[in-house]
C-alpha positions as CSV (number, residue, x, y, z in Angstrom):
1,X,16.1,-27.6,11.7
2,X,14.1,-25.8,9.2
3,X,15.4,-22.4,7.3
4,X,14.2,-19.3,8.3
5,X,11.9,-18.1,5.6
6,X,13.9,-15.3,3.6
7,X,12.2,-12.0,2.1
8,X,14.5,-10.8,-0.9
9,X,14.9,-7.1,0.1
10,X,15.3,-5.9,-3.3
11,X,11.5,-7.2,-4.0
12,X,8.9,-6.5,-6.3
13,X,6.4,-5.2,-4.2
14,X,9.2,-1.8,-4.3
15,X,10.6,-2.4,-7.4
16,X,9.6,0.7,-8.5
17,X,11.7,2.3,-5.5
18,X,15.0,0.7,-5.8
19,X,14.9,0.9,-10.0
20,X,14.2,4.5,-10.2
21,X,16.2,5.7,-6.7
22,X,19.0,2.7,-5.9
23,X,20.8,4.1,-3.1
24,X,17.3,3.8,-1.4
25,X,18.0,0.3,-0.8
26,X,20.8,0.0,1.4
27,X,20.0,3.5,3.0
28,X,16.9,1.9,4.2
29,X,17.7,-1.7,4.9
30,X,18.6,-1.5,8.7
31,X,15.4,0.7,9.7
32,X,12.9,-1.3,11.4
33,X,10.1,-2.6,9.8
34,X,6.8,-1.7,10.4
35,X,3.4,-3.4,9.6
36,X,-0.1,-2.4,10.0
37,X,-3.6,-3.0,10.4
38,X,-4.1,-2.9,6.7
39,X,-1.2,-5.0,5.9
40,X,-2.4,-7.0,8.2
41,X,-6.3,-7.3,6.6
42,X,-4.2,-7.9,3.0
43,X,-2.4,-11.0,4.1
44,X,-5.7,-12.6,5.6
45,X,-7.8,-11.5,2.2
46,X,-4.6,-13.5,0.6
47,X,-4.9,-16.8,2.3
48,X,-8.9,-16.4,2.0
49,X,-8.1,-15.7,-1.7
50,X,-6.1,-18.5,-1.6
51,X,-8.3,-21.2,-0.6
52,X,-11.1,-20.4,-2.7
53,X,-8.5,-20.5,-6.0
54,X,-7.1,-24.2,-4.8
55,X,-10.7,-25.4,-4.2
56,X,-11.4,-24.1,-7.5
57,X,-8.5,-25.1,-9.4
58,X,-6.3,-27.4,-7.7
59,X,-7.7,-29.6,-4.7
60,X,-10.7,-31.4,-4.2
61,X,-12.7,-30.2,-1.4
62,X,-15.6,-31.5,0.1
63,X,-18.2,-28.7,1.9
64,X,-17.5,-29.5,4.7
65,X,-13.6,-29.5,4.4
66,X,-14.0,-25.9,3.1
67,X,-16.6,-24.4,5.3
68,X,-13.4,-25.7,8.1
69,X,-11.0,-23.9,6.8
70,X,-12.9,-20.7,5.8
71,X,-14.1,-20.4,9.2
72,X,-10.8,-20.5,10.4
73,X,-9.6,-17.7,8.7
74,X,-13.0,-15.6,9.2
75,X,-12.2,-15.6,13.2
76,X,-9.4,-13.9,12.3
77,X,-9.3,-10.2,14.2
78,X,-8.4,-8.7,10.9
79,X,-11.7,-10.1,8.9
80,X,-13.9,-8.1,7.5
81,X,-17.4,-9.2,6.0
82,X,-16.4,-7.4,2.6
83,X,-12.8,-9.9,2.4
84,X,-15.7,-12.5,0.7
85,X,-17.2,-10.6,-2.0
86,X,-13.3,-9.4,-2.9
87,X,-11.7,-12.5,-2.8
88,X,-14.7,-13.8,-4.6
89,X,-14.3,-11.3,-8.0
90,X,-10.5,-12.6,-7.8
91,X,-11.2,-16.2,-7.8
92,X,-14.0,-15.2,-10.7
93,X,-11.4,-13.5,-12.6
94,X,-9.1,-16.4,-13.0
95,X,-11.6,-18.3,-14.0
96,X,-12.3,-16.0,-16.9
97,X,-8.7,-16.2,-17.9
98,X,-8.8,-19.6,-17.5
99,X,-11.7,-20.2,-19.9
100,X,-10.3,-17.9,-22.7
101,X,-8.0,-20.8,-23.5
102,X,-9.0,-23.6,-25.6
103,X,-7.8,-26.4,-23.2
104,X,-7.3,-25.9,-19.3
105,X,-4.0,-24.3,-18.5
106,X,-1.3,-25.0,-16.1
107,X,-2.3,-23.1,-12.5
108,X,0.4,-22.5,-9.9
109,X,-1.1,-20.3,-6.6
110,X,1.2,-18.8,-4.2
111,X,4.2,-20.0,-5.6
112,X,7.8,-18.6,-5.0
113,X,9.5,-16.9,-8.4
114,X,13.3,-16.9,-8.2
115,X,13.4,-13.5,-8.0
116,X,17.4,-13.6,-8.0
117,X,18.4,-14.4,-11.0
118,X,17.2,-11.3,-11.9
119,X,18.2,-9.0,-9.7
120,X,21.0,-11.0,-8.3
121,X,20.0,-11.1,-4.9
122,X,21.2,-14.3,-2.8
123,X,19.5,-16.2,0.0
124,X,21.8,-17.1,3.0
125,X,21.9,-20.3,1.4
126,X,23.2,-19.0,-1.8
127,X,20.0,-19.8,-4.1
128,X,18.0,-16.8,-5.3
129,X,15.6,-14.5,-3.5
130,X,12.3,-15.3,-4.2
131,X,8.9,-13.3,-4.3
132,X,5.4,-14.9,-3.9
133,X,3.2,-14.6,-7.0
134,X,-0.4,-14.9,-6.4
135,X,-1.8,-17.0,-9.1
136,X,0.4,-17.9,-12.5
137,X,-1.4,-19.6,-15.7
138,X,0.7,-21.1,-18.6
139,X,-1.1,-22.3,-21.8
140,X,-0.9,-21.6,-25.5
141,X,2.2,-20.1,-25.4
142,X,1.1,-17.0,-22.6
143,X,1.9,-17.2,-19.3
144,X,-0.9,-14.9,-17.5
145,X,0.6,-13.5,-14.0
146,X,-2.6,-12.5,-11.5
147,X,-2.4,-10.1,-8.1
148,X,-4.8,-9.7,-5.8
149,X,-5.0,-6.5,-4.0
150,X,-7.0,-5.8,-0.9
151,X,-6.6,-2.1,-0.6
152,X,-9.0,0.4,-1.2
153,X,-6.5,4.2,-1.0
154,X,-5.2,4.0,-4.3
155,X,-6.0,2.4,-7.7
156,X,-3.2,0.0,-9.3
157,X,-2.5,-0.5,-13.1
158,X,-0.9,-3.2,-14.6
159,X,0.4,-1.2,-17.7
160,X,4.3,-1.5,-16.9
161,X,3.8,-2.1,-13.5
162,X,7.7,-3.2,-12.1
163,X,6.1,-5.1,-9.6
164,X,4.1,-7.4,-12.2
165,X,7.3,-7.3,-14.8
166,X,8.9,-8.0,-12.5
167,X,7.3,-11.1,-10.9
168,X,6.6,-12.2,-14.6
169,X,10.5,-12.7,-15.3
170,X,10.8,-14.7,-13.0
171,X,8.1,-16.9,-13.4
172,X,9.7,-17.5,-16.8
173,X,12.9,-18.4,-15.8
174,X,11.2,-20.9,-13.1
175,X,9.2,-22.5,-15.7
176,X,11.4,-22.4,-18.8
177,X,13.2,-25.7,-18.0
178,X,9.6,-27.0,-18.7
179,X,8.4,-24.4,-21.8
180,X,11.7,-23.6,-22.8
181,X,11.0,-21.1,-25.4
182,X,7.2,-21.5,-26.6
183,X,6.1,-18.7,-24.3
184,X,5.9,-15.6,-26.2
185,X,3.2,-13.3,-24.7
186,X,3.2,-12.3,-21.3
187,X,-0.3,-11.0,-19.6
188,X,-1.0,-9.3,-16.3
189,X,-3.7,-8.9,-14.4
190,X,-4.5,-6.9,-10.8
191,X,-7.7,-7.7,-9.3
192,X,-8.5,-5.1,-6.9
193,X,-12.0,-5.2,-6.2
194,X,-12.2,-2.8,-3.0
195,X,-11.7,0.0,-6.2
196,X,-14.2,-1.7,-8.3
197,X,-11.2,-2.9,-10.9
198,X,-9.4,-4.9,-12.8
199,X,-6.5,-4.3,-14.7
200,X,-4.8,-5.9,-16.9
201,X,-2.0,-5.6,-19.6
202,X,0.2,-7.4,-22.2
203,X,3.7,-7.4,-23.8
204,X,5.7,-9.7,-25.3
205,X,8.4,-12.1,-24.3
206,X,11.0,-10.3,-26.2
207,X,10.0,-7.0,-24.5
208,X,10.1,-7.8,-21.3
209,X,12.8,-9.9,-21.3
210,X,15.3,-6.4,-22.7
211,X,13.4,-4.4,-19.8
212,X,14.9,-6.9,-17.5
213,X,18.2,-6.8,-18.8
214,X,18.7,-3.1,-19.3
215,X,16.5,-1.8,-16.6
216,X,16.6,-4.4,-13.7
217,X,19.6,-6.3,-14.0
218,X,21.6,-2.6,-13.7
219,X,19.5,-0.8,-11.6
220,X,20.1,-3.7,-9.0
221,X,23.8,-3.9,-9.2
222,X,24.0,-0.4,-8.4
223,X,21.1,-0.9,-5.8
224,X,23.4,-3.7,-4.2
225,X,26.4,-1.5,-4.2
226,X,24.7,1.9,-2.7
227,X,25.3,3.7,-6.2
228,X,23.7,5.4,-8.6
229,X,21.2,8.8,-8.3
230,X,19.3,9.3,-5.5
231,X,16.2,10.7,-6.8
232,X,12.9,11.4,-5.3
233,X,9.5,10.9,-7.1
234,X,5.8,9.0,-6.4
235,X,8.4,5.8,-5.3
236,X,9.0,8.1,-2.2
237,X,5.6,7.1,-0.9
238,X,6.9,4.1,0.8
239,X,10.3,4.6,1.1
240,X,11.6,4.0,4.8
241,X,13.9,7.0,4.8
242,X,11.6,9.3,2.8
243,X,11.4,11.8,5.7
244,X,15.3,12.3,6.1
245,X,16.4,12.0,2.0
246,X,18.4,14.7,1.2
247,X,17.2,14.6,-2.4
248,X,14.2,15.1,-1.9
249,X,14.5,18.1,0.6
250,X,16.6,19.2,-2.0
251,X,13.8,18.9,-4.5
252,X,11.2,20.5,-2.4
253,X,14.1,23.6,-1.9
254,X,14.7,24.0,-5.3
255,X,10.4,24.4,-6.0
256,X,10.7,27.0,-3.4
257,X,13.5,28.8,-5.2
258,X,12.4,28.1,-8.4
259,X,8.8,30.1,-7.2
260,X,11.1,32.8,-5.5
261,X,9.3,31.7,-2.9
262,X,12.3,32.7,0.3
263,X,13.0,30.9,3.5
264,X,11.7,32.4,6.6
265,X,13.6,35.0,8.3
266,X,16.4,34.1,9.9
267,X,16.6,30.2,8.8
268,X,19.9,31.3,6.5
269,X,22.7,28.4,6.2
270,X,20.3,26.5,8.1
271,X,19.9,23.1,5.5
272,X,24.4,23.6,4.5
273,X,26.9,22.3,7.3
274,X,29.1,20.1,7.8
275,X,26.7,17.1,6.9
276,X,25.7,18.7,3.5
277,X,27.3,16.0,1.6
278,X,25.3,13.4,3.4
279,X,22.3,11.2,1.9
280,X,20.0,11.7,4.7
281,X,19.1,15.0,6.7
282,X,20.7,15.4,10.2
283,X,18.0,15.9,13.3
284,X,19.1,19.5,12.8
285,X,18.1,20.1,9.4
286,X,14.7,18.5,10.1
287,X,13.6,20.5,12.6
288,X,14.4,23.6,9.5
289,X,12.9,21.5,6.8
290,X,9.7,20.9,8.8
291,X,9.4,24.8,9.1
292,X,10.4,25.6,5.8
293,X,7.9,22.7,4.5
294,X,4.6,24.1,6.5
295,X,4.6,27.0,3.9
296,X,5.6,24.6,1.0
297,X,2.7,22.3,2.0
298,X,-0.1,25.4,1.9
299,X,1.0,26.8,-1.2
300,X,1.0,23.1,-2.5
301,X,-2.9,22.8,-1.3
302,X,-4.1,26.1,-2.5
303,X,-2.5,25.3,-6.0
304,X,-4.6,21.8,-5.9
305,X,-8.0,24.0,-5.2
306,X,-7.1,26.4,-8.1
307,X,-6.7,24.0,-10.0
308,X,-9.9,22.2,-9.5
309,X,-12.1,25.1,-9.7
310,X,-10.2,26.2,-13.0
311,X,-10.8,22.7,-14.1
312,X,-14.8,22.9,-13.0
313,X,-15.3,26.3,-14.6
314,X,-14.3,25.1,-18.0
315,X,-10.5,25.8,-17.6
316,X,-7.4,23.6,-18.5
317,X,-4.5,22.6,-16.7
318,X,-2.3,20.8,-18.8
319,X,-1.6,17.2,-17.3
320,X,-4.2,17.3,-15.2
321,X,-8.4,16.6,-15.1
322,X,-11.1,16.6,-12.6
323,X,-12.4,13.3,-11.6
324,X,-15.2,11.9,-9.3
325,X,-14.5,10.8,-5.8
326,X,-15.2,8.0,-4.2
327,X,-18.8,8.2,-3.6
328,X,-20.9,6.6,-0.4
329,X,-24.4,4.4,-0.9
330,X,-27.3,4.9,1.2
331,X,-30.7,3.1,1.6
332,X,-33.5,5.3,-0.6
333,X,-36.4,4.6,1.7
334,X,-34.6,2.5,4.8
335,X,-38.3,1.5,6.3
336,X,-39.2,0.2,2.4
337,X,-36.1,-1.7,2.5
338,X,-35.3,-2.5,5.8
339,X,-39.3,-4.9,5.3
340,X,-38.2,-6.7,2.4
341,X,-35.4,-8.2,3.8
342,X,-36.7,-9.2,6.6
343,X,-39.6,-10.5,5.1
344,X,-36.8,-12.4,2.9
345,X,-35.4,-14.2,5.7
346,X,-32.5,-11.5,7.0
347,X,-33.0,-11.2,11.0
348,X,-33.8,-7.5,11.9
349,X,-30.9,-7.6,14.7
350,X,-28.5,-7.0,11.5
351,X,-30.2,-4.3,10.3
352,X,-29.5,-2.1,13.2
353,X,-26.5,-1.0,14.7
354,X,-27.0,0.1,18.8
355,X,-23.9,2.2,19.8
356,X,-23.7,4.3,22.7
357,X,-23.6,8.0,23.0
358,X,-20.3,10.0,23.2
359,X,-19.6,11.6,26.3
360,X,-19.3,15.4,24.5
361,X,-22.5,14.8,22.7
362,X,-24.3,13.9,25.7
363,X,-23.3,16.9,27.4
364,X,-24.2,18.9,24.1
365,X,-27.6,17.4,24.5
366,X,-28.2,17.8,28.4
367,X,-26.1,21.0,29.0
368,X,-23.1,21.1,30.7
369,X,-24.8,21.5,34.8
370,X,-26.8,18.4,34.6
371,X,-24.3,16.5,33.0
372,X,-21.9,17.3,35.6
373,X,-24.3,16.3,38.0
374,X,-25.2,12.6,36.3
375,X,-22.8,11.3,34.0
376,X,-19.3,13.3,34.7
377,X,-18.5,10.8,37.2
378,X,-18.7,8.0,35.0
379,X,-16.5,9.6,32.4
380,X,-12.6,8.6,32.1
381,X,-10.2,11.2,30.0
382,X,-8.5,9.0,27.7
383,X,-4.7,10.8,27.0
384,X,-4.7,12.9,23.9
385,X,-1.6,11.1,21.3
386,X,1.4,12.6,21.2
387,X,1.5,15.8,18.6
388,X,4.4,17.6,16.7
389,X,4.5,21.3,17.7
390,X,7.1,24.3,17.3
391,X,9.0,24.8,20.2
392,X,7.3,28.6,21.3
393,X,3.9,26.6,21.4
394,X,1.9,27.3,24.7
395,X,1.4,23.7,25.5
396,X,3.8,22.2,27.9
397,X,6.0,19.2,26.2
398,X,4.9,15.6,26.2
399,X,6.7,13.4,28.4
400,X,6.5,9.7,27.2
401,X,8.2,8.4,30.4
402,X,5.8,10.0,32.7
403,X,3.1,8.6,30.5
404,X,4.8,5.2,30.7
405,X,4.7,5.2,34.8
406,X,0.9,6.6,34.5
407,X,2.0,10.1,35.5
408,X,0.5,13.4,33.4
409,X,1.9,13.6,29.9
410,X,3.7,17.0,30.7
411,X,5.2,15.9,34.1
């Protein structure tokens, strides 16, 4: 009977988690995991990524053979036209890395670092977690660790990236019975294409071998054992029990002090009790914290747009800078262009999109009588989601079992 594939939990994807905030790890092991749409997209754009690398680099395959495959993984729900011009700049970026070496270099692709050894996590099996690096290179004494990413939120570097450090020790210590010590430079390298970038970054054997040993190796043990300081930071982001960490509640109580800036009336004592010493919030103290945080939250925004129109106006805030956002393209002249593709081959039927109207803007654009007249009939109220609200809020309160039996939401 095969084994159950095993995840190591103290992994590099949240490396930067567990090294700066250890007790995160076992606070959050037992909540359930969740996945998403995106996630989702990220693992497809992997295996497309995938394929076109092992055509490339390590298996002969016929046109026909590929077109197979690819297909395969286009009918996938999650595909997106976009995944080929992304997972296109990846595969063209190993290639440049491959070329900068004066003989071909050694080319692993989806290949499972013993992640373990370094941060002493076991299998059931007792062999070491692993982690899946994308793409790993060895030649000329570097070995060049490669990640794709798919997303498109929030830019990642590879300058000391955990993650990337953290998948590059371990490639070493999986290919040192074969390089011993001739590898002395260690590059990384994330493609992320959706953001227009790639990163990459370099530092010696020597280096990361001592961040390994005094910044993993302990960081873990303490991880494994629940100890250590529970701090909040940017690691937060992701963390499973970021809503209900005491740290960080704490943090966001102390910028409120620290700003005199006082708890609503008659909230005193409220975040103290018997569960103070406790590393997560009780349900109690959540429903305070959210109250106390709705103030914390405006003051936070109305600092950001101060601090952008200081910026703009010639001002400076130290540690910070105005840059451009993510813009949108749009055609110049769409009738122009719209003719010259078609008249280079591209049928019209993709150059239009034929949606239909919105109930509410219909009834914008007809006036409410005659739309009650034609069209209400036709129209089905689709449930509004469930919302968070305080408890004196004039709506009555969502109930998810009524829902469930196809009742009214507030039954």
């Amino acid at each position: 009977m095969p084994t159950p594939e095993y995840h190591a939990e103290l992994s590099p994807s949240s490396a930067d988690r567990w090294i700066h905030c250890p007790p995160s790890y076992l606070l959050g092991r037992d909540m359930p995991r969740t996945t998403s749409s995106y996630a989702e997209a990220g693992r497809l754009a992997h295996s497309i990524a995938e394929l076109k690398a092992r055509k490339k680099f390590i298996e002969p395959m016929g046109p026909r053979k590929f077109a197979g495959r690819l297909k395969k993984l286009q009918e996938d729900a999650h595909y997106e036209k976009v995944m080929d011009g992304y997972t296109d700049a990846y595969v063209e970026a190993l290639e440049q890395h491959a070329m900068s070496f004066q003989a071909p270099p050694f080319i692993a692709l989806e290949t499972e670092v013993p992640i373990g050894l370094i941060t002493g996590e076991r299998k059931p099996d007792g062999t070491p977690a692993g982690g899946t690096a994308d793409c790993i290179q060895i030649a000329e004494g570097v070995l060049w660790v490669t990640d794709y990413k798919n997303g498109s939120g929030t830019p990642v570097e590879a300058e000391e990236n955990p993650q990337m450090k953290l998948y590059a020790l371990a490639a070493l210590a999986l290919y040192r019975p074969f390089y011993g010590d001739t590898i002395q430079t260690i590059r990384m390298t994330i493609v992320q294409p959706a953001l227009g970038g790639v990163s990459d970054w370099e530092i010696s054997r020597e280096a990361l071998e001592a961040w390994g040993r005094d910044v993993v190796g302990p960081a873990a043990a303490q991880a494994r054992a629940g100890e250590g300081e529970q701090k909040s930071g940017r690691w937060c982001k992701f963390c499973p029990v970021a809503a209900t960490c005491r740290a960080r509640a704490n943090d966001a109580e102390a910028l409120r002090e620290a700003f005199g800036m006082a708890a609503p009336a008659g909230n005193a004592g409220a975040m103290a009790g018997e569960d103070s010493d406790a590393r997560l919030l009780s349900d109690a103290e959540v429903g305070e914290a959210l109250r106390r945080g709705a103030e914390l939250v405006a003051w936070y925004n109305s600092l950001k747009d101060y601090a952008l129109s200081t910026i703009l106006a010639g001002g400076n805030i130290p540690g910070w800078k105005a840059v451009e956002g993510r813009g949108s393209r749009k055609w110049g002249d769409p009738d122009t262009a719209f003719q010259a593709m078609i008249a280079n081959g591209v049928p019209e039927a993709m150059l239009w999109e034929r949606k239909p109207v919105t109930p509410p803007a219909l009834e914008k654009a007809l006036g409410k009588k005659p739309f009650a007249t034609f069209a209400a009939s036709h129209v089905i109220q689709e449930r509004g989601k469930p919302a968070l609200a305080e408890a004196g809020d004039k709506r009555p309160e969502y109930n998810p079992a009524a829902v469930a039996f196809g009742g009214a939401a507030h039954e």
